[in-house]
Gaussian input, Z-matrix of N, CA and C with variables (Angstrom, degrees):
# hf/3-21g

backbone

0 1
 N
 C     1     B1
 C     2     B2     1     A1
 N     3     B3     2     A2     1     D1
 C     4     B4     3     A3     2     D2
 C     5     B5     4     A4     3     D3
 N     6     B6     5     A5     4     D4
 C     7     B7     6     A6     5     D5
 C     8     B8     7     A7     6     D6
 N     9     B9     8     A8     7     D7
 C    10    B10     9     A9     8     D8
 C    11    B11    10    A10     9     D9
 N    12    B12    11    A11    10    D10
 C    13    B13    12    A12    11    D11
 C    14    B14    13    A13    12    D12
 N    15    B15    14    A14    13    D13
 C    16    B16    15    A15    14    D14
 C    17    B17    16    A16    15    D15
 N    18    B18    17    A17    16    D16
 C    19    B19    18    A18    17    D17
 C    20    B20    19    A19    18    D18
 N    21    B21    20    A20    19    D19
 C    22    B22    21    A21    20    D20
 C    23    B23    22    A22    21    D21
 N    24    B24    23    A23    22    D22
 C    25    B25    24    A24    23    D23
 C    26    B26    25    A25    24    D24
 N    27    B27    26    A26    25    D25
 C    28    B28    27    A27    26    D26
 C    29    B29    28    A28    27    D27
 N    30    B30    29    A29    28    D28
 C    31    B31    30    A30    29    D29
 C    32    B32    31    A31    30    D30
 N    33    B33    32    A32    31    D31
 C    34    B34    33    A33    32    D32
 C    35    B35    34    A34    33    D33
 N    36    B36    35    A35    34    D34
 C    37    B37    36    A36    35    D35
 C    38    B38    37    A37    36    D36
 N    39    B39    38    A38    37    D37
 C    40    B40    39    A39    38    D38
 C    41    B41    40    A40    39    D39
 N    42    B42    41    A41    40    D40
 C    43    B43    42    A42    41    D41
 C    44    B44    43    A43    42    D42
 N    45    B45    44    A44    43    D43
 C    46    B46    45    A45    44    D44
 C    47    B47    46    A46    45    D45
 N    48    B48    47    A47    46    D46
 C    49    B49    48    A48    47    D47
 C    50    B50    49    A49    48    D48
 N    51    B51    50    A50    49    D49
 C    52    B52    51    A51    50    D50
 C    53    B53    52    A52    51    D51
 N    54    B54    53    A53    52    D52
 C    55    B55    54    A54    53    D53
 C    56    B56    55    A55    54    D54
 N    57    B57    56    A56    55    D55
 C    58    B58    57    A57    56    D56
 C    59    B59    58    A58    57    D57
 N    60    B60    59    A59    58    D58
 C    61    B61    60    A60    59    D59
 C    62    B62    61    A61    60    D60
 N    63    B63    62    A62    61    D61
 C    64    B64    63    A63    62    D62
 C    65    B65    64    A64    63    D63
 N    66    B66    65    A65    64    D64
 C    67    B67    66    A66    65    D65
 C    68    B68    67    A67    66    D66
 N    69    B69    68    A68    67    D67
 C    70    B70    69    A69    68    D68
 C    71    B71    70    A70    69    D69
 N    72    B72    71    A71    70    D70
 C    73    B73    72    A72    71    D71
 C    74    B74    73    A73    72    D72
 N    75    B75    74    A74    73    D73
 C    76    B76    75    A75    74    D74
 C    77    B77    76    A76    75    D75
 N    78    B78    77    A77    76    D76
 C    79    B79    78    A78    77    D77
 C    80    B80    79    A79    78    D78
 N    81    B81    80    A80    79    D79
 C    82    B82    81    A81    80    D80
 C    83    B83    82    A82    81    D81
 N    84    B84    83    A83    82    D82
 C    85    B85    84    A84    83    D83
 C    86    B86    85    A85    84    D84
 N    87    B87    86    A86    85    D85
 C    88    B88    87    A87    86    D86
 C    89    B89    88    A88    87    D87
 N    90    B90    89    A89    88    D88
 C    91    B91    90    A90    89    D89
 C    92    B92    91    A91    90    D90
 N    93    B93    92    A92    91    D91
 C    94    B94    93    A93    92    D92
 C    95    B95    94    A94    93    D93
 N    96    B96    95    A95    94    D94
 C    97    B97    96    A96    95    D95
 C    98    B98    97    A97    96    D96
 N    99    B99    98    A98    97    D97
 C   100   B100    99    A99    98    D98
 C   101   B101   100   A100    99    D99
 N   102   B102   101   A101   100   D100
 C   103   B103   102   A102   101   D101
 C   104   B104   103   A103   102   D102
 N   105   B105   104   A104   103   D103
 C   106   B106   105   A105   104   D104
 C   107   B107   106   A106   105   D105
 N   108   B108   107   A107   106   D106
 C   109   B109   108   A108   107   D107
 C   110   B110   109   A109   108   D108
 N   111   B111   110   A110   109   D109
 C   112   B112   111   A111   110   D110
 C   113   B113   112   A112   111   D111
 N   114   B114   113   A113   112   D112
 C   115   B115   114   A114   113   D113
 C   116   B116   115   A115   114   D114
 N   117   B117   116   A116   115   D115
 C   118   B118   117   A117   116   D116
 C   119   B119   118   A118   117   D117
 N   120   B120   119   A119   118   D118
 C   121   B121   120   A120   119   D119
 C   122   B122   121   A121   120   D120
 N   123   B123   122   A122   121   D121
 C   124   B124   123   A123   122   D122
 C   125   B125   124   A124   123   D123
 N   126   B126   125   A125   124   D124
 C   127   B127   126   A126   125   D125
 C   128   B128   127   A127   126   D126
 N   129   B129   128   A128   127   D127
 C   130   B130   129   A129   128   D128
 C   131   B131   130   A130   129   D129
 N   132   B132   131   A131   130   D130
 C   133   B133   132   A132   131   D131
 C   134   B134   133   A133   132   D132
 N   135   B135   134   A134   133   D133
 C   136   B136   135   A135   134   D134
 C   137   B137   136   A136   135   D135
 N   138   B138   137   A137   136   D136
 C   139   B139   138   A138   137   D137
 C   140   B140   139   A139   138   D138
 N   141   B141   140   A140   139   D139
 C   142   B142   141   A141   140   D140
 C   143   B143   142   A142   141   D141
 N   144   B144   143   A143   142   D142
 C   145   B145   144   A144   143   D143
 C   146   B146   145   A145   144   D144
 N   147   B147   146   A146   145   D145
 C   148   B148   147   A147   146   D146
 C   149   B149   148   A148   147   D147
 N   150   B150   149   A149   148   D148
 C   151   B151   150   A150   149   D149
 C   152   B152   151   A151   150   D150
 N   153   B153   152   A152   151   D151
 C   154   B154   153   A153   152   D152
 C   155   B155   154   A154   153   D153
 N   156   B156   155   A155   154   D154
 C   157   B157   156   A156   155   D155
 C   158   B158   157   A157   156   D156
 N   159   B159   158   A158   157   D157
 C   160   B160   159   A159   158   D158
 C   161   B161   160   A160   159   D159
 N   162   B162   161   A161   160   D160
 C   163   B163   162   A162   161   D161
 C   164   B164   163   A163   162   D162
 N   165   B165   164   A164   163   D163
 C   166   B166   165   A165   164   D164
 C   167   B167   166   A166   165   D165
 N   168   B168   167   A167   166   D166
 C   169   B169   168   A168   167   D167
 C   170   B170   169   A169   168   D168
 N   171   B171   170   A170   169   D169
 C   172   B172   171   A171   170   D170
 C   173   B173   172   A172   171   D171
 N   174   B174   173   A173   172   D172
 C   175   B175   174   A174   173   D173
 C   176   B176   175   A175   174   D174
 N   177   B177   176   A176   175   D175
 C   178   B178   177   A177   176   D176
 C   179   B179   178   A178   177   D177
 N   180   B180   179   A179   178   D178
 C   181   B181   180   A180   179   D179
 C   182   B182   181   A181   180   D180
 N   183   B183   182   A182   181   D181
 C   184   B184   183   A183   182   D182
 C   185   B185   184   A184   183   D183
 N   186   B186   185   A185   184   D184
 C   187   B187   186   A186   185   D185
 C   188   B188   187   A187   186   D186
 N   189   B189   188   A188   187   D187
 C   190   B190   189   A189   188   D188
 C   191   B191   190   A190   189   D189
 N   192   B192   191   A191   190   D190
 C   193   B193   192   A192   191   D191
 C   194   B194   193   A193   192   D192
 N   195   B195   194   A194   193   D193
 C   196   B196   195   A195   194   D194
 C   197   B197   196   A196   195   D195
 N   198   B198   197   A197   196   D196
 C   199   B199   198   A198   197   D197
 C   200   B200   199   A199   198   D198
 N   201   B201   200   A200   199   D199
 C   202   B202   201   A201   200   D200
 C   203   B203   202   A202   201   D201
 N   204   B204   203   A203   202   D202
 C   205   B205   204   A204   203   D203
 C   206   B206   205   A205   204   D204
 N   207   B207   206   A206   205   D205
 C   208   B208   207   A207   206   D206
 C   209   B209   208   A208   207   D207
 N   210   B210   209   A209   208   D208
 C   211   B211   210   A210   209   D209
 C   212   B212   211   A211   210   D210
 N   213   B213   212   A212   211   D211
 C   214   B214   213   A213   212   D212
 C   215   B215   214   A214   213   D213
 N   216   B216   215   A215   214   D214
 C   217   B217   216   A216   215   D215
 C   218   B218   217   A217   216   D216
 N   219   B219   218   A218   217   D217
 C   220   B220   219   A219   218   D218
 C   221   B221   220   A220   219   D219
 N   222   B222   221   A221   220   D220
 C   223   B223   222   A222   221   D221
 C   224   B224   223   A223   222   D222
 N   225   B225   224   A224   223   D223
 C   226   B226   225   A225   224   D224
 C   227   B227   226   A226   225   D225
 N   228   B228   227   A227   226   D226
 C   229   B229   228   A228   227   D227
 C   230   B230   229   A229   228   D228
 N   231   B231   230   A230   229   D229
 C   232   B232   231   A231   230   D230
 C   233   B233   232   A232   231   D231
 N   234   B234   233   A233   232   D232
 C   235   B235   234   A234   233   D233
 C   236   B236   235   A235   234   D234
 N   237   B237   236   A236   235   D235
 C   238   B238   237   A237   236   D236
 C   239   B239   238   A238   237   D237
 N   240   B240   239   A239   238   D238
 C   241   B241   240   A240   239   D239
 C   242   B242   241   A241   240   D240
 N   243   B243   242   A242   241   D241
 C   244   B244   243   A243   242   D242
 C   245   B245   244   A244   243   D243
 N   246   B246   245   A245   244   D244
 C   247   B247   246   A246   245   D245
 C   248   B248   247   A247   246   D246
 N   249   B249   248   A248   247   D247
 C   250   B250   249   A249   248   D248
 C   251   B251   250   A250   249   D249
 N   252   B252   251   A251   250   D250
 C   253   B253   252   A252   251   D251
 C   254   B254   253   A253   252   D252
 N   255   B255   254   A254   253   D253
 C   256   B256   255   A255   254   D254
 C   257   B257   256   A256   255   D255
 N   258   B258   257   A257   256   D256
 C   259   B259   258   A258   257   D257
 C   260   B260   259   A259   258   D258
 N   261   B261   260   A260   259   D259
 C   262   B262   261   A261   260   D260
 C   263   B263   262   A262   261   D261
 N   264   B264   263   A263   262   D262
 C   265   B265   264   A264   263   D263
 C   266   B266   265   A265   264   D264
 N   267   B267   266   A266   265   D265
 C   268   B268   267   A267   266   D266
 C   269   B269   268   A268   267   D267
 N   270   B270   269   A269   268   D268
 C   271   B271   270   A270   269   D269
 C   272   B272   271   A271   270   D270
 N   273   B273   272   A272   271   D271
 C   274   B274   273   A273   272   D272
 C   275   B275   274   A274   273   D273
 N   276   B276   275   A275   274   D274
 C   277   B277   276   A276   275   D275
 C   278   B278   277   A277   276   D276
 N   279   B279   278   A278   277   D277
 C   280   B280   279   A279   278   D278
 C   281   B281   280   A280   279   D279
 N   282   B282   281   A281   280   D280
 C   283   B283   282   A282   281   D281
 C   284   B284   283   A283   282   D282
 N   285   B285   284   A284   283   D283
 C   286   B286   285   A285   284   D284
 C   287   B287   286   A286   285   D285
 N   288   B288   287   A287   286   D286
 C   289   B289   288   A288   287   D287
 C   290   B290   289   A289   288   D288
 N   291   B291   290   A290   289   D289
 C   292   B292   291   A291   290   D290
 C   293   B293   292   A292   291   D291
 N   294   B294   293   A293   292   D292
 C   295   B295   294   A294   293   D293
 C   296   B296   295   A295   294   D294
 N   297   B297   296   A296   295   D295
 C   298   B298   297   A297   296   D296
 C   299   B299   298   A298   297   D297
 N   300   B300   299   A299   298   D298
 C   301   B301   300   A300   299   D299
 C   302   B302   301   A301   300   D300
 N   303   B303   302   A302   301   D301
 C   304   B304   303   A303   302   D302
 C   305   B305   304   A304   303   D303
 N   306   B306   305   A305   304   D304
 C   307   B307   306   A306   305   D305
 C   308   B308   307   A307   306   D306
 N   309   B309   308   A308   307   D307
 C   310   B310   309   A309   308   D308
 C   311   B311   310   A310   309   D309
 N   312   B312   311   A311   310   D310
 C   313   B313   312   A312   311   D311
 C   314   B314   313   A313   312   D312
 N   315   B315   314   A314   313   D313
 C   316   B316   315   A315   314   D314
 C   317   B317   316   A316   315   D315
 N   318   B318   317   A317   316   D316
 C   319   B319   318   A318   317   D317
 C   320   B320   319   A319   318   D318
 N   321   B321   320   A320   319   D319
 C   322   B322   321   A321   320   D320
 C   323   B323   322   A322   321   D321

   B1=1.4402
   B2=1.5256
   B3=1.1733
   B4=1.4654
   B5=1.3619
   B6=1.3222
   B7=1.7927
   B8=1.7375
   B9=1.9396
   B10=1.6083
   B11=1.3816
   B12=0.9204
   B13=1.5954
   B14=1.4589
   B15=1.3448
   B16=1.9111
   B17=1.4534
   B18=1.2466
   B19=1.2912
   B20=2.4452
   B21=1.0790
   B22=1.5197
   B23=1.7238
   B24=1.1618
   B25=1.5116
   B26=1.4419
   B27=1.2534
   B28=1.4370
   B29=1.5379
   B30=1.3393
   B31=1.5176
   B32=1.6611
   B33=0.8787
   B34=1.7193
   B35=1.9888
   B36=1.4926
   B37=0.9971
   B38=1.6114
   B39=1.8759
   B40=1.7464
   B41=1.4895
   B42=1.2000
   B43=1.3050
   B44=1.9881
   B45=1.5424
   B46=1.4130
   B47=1.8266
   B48=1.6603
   B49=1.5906
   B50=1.6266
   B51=1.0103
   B52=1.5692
   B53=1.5544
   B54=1.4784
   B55=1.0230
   B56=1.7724
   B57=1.3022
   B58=1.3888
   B59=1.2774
   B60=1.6828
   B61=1.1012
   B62=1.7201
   B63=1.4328
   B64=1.7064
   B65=1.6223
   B66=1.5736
   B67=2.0822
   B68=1.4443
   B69=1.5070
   B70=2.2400
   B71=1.4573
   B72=1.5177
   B73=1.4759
   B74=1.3889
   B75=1.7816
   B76=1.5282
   B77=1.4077
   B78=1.8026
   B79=1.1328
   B80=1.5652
   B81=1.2988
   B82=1.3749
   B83=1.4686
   B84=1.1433
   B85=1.4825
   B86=1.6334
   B87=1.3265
   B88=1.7344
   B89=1.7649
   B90=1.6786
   B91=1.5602
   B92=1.7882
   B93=1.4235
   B94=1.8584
   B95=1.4117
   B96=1.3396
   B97=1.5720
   B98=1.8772
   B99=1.1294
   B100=1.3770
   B101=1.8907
   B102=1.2409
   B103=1.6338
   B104=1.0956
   B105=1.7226
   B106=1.6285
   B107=1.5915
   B108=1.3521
   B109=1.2332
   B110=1.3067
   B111=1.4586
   B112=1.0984
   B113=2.1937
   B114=1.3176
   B115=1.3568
   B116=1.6035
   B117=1.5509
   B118=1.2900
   B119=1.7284
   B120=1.7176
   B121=1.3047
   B122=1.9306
   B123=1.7653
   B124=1.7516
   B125=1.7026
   B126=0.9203
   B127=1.6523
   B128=1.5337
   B129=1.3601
   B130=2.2841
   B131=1.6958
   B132=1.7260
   B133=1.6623
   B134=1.5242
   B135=1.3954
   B136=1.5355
   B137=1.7379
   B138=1.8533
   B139=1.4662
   B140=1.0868
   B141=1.2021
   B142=1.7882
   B143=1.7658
   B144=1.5387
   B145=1.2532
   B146=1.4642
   B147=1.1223
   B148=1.7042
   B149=1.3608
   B150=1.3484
   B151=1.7147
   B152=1.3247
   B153=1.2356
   B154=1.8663
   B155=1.5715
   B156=1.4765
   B157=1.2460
   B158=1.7280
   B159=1.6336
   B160=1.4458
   B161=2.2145
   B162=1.1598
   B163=1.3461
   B164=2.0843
   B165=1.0025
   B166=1.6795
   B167=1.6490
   B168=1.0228
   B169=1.8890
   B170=1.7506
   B171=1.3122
   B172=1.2268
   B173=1.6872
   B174=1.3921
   B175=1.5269
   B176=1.6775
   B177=1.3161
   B178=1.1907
   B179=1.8222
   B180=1.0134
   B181=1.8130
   B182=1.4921
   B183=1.5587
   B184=1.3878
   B185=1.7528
   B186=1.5498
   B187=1.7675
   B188=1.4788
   B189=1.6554
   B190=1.2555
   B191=1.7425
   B192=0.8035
   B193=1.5505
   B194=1.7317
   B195=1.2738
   B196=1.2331
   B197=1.0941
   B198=1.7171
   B199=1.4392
   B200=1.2391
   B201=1.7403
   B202=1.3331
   B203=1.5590
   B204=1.0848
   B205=1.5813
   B206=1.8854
   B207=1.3909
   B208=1.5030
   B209=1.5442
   B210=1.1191
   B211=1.8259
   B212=1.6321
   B213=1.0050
   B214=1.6160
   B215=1.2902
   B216=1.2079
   B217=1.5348
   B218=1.6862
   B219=1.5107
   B220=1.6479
   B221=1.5598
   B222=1.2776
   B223=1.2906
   B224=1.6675
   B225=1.2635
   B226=1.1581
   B227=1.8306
   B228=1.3798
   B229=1.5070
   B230=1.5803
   B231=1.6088
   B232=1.5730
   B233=1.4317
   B234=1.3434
   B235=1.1364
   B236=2.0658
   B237=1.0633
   B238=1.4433
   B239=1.5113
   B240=1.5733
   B241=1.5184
   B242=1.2117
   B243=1.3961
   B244=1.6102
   B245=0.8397
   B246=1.6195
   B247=1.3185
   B248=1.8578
   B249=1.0475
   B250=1.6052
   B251=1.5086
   B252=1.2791
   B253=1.7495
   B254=1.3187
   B255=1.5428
   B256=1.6047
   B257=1.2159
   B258=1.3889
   B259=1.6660
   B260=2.0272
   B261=1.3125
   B262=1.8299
   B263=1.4864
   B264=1.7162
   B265=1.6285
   B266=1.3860
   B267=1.6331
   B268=1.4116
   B269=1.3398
   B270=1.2212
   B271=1.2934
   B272=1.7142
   B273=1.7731
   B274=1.1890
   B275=1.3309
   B276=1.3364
   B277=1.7481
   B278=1.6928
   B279=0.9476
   B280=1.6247
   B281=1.5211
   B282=1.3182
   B283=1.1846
   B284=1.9452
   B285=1.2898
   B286=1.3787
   B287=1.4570
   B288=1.7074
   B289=1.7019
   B290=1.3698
   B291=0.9681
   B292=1.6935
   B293=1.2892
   B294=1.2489
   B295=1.5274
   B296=1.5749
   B297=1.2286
   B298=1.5235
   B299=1.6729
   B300=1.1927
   B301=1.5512
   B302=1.3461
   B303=1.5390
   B304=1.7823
   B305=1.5636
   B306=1.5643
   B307=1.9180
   B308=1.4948
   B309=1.6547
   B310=1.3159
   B311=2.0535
   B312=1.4864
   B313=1.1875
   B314=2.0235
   B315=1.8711
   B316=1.0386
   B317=1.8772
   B318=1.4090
   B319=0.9508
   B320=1.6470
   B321=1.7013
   B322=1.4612
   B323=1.2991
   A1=107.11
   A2=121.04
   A3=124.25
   A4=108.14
   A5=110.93
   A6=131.55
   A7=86.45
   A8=100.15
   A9=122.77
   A10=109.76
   A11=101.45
   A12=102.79
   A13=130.25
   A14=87.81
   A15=106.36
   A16=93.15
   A17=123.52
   A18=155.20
   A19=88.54
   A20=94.64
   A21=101.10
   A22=143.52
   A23=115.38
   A24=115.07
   A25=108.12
   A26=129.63
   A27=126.13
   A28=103.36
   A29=120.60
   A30=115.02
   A31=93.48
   A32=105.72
   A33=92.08
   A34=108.00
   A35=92.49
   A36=118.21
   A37=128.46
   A38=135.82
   A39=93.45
   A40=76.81
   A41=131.19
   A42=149.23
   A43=111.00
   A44=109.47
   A45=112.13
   A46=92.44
   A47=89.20
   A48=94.87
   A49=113.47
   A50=113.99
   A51=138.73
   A52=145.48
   A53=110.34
   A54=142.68
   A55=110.93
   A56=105.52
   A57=93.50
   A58=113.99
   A59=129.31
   A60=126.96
   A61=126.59
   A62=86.95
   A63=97.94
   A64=105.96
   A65=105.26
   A66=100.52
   A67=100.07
   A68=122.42
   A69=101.41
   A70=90.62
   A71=97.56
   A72=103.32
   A73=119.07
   A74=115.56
   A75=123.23
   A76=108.29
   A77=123.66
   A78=113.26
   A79=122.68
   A80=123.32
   A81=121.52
   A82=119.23
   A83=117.51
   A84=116.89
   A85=111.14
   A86=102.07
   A87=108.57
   A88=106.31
   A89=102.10
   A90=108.38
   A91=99.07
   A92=112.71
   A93=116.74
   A94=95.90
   A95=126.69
   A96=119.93
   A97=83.25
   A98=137.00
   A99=135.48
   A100=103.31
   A101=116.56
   A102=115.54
   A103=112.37
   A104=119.45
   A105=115.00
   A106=110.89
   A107=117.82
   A108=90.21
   A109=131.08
   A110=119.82
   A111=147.24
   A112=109.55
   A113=103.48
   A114=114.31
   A115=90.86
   A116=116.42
   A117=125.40
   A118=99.86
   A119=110.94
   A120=115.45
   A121=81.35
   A122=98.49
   A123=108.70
   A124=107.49
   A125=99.02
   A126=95.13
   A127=108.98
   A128=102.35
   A129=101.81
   A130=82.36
   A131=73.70
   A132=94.59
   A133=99.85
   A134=123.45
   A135=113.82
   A136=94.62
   A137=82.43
   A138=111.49
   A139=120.41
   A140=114.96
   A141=127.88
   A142=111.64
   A143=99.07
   A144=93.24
   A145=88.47
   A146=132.52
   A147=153.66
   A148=123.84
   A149=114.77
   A150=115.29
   A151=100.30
   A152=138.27
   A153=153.40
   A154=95.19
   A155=135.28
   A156=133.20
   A157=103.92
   A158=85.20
   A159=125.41
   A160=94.79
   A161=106.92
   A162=119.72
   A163=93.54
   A164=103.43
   A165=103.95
   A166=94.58
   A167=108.50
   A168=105.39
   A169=108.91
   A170=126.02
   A171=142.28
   A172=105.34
   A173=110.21
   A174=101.68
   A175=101.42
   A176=126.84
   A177=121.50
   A178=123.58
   A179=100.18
   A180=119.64
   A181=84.15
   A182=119.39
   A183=141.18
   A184=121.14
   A185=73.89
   A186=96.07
   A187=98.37
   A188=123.34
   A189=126.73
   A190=112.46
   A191=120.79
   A192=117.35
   A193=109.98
   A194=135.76
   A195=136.20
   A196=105.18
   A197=130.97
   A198=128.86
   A199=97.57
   A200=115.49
   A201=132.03
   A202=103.31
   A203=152.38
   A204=153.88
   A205=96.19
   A206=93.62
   A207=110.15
   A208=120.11
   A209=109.42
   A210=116.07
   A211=93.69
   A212=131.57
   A213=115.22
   A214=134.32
   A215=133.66
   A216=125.23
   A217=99.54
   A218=86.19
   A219=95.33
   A220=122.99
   A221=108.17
   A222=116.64
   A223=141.60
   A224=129.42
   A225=116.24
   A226=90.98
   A227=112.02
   A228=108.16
   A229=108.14
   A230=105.45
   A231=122.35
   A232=101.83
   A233=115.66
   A234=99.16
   A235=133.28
   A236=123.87
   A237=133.30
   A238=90.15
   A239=144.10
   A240=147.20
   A241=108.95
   A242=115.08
   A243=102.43
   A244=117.46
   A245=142.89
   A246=117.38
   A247=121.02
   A248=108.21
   A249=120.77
   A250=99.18
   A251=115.13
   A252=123.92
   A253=90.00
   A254=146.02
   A255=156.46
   A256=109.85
   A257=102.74
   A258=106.74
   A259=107.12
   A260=92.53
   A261=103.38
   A262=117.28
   A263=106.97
   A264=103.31
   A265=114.00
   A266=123.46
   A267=126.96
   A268=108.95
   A269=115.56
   A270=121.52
   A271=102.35
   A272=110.48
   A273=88.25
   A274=136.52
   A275=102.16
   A276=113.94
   A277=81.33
   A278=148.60
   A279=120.82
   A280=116.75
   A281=97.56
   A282=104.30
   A283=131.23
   A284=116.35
   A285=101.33
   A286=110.40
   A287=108.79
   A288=112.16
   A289=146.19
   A290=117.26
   A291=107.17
   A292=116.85
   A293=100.01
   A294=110.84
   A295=124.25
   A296=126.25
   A297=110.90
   A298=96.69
   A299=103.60
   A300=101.58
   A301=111.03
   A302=144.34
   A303=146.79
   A304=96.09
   A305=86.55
   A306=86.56
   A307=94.91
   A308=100.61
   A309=110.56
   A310=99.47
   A311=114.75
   A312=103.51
   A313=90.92
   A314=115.88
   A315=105.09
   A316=100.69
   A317=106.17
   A318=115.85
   A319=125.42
   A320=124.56
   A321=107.98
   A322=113.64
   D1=111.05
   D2=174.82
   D3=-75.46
   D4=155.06
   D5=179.38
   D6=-70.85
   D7=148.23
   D8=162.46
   D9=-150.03
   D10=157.30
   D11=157.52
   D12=-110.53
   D13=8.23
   D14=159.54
   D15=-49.55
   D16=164.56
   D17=-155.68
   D18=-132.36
   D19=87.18
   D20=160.19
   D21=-108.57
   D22=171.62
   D23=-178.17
   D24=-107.68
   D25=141.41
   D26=169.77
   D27=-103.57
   D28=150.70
   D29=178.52
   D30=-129.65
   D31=107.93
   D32=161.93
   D33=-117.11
   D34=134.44
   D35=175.55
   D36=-91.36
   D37=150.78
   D38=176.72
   D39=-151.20
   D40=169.57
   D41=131.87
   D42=-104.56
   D43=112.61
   D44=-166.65
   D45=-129.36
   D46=119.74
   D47=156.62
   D48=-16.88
   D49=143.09
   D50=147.46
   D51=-161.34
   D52=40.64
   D53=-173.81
   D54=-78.83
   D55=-40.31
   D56=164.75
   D57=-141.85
   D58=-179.39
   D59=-169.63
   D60=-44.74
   D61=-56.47
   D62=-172.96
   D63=-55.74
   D64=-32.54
   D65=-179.40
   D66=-87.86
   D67=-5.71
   D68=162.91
   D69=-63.65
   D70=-72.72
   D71=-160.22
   D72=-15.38
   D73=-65.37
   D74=178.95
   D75=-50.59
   D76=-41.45
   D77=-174.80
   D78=-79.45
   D79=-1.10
   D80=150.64
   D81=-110.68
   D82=18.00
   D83=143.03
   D84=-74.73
   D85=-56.33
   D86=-171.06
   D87=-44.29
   D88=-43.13
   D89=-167.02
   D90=-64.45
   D91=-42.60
   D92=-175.22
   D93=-54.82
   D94=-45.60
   D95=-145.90
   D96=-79.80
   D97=-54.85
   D98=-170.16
   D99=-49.71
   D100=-41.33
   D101=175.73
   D102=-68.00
   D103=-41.08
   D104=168.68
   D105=-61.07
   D106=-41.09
   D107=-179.50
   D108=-89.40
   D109=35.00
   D110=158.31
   D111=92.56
   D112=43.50
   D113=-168.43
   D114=-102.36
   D115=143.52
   D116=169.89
   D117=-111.21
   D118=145.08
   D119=-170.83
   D120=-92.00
   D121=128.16
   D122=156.95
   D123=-100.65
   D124=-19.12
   D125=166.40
   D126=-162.04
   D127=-178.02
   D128=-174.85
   D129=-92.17
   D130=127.76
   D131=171.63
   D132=113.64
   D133=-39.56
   D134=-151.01
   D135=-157.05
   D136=128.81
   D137=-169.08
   D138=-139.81
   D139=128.58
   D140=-161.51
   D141=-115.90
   D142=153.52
   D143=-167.62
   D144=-144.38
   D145=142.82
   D146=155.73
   D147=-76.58
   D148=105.65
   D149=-171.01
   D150=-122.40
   D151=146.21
   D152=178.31
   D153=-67.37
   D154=-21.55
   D155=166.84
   D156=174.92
   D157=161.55
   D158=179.22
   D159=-21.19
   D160=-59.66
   D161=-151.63
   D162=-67.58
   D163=-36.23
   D164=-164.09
   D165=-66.74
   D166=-28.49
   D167=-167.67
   D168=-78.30
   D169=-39.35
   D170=164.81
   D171=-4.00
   D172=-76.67
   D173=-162.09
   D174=-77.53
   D175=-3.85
   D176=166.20
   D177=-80.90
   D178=-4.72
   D179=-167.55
   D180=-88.52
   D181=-67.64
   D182=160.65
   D183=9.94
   D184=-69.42
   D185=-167.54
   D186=-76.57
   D187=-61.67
   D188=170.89
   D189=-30.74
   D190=-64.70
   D191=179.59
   D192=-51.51
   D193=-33.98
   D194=-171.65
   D195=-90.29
   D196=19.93
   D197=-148.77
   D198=-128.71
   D199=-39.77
   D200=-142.76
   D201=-50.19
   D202=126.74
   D203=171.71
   D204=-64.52
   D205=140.41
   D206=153.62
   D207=-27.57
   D208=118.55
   D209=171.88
   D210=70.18
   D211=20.78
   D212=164.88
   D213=-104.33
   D214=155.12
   D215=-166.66
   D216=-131.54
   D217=127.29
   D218=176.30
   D219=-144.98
   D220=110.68
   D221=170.09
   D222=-77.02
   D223=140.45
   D224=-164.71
   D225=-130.10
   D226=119.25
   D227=148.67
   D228=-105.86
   D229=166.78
   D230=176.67
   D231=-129.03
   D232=94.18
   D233=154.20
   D234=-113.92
   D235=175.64
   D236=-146.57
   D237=-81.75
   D238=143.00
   D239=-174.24
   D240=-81.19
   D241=2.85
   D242=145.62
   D243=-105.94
   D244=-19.44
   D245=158.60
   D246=-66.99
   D247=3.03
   D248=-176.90
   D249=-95.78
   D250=-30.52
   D251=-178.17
   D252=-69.46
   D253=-54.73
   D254=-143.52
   D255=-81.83
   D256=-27.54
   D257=-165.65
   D258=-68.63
   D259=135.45
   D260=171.30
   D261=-81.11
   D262=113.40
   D263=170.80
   D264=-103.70
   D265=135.80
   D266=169.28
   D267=-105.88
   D268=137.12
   D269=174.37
   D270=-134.68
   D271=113.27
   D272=179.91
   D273=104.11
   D274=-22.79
   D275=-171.01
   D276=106.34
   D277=-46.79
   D278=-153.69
   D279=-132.56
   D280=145.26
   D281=-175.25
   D282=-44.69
   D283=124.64
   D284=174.01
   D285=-82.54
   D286=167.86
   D287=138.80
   D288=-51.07
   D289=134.99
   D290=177.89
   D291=-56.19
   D292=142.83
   D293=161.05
   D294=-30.41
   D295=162.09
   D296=162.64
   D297=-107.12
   D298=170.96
   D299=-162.60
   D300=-95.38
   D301=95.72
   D302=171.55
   D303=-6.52
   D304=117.36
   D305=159.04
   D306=-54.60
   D307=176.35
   D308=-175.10
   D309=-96.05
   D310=-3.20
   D311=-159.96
   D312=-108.65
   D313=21.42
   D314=-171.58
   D315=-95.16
   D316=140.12
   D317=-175.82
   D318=-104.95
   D319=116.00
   D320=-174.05
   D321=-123.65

């Protein structure tokens, strides 16, 4: 992932064991540590986060990787806030509105 100063979205995605107690547990630890690091859930499973650029998300990619629970799979795309502006949401059968776009000075 190269450094920008595009203004991007991180999406990380996971499928995490939960078959027995000790893998919920990890799997709502994994989900807390993604809200601490300032990730909002857009759906179960997959949580997005808004950074002013490529470089601010880094030590959060970081932590996420040292997090991952046993037997779990987790993906991370980055893409640029206009292709995040482009993207089509259905809710319902019908299409929503776009998002409005995070000032850059909002903090989570």
């Amino acid at each position: 992932m190269s450094g920008s100063d595009e203004p991007v979205w991180s999406l990380v995605m996971f499928d995490l064991p939960v078959k027995t107690k000790p893998q919920r547990r990890e799997a709502t630890q994994f989900r807390g540590m993604l809200l601490d690091q300032g990730y909002q859930m857009a759906q179960f499973s997959v949580y997005v986060r808004y950074s002013p650029s490529v470089n601010s998300i880094l030590p959060c990619l970081r932590t996420i990787k040292r997090n991952v629970p046993a037997g779990g799979e987790v993906r991370i795309i980055t893409v640029t806030d206009r292709q995040w502006a482009t993207a089509l949401r259905y809710a319902n059968g019908y299409e929503e509105q776009q998002e409005e776009e995070p000032s850059q000075l909002t903090i989570f």
